[in-house]
N, C-alpha and C positions, 0 to 999 in steps of 0.2 A: 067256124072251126076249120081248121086247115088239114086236110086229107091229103094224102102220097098214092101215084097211081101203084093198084097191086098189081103189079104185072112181074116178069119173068126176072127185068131188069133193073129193076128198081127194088133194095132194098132197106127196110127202118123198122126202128124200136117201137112198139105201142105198149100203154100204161095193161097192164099184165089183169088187172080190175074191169077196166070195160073197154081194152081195145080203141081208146082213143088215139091218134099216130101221135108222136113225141119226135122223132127224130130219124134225120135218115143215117146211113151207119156211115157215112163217108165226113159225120162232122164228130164221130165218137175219134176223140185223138189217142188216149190212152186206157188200158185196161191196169186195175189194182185188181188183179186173180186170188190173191190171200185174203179181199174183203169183198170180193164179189162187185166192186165199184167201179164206174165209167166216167172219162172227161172228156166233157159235150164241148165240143166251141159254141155251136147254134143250136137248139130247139123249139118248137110249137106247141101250143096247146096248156101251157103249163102256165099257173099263177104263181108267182113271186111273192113273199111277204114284204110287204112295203115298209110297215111298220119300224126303224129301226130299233126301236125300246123290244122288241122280239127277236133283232137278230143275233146269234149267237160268235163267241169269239173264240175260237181256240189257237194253239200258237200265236199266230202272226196274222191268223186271218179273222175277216168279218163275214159270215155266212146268213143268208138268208132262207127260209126253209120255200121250196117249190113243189105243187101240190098237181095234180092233174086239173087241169080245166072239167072236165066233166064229170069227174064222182067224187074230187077232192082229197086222193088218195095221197097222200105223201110219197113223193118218189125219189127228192136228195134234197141238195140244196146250192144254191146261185152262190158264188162265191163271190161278195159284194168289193170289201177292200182286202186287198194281198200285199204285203208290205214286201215279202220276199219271194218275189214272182223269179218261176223258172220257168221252163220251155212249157211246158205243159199246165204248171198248176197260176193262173192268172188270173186279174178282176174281170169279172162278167161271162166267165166261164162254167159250168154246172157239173158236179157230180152227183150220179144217178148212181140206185143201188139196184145195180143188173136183176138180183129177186126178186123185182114189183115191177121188168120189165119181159115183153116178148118179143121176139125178133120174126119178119116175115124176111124169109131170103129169098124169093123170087119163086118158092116152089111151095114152100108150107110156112107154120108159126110154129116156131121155138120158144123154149125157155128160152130167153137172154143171157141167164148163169153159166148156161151146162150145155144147152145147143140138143137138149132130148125134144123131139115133138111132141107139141102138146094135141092130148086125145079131147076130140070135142062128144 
């Protein structure tokens, strides 16, 4: 399992469930704020549905659903084929839904949505 040092300078996403790291915040390229969603270029720790007969198609694209490695939680989905790729939304790239994620910014862990800290 691939871990990110917690330190002051180093910031990333962990699955909001059990704190597995997911991503560090410098590969989150775009924010969709009206659906709470994020676009990853790279992430860790996440399973892929391989399956194609399970992956889903909406518009133009082929999405596969990605789970946490360690509790299985759904957290968005890989975006397999994009027929009409633009800057940001392309194949092998993943939207996560910021609500099943928490952010460590070098000082504490946030909600990923909203940026409130979370009380342990």
């Amino acid at each position: 399992m691939d871990e990110f040092d917690q330190t002051p300078d180093v910031h990333f996403f962990l699955c909001r469930e059990c704190r597995t790291h997911i991503a560090l915040t410098q590969e989150l390229l775009f924010t969709v704020l009206e659906y709470d969603l994020g676009i990853f270029r790279n992430i860790v720790n996440v399973d892929v549905e391989g399956d194609p007969r399970r992956h889903r198609i909406f518009d133009m694209r082929t999405a596969a659903d990605a789970s946490c490695t360690q509790c299985s939680k759904l957290l968005g989905v890989k975006l397999v084929v994009v027929t009409d790729e633009t800057m940001f939304v392309q194949s092998g790239r993943f939207i996560l839904d910021l609500r099943r994620l928490l952010l460590w910014d070098g000082i504490q862990i946030l909600y990923a949505h909203n940026h409130s800290p979370v009380e342990d």
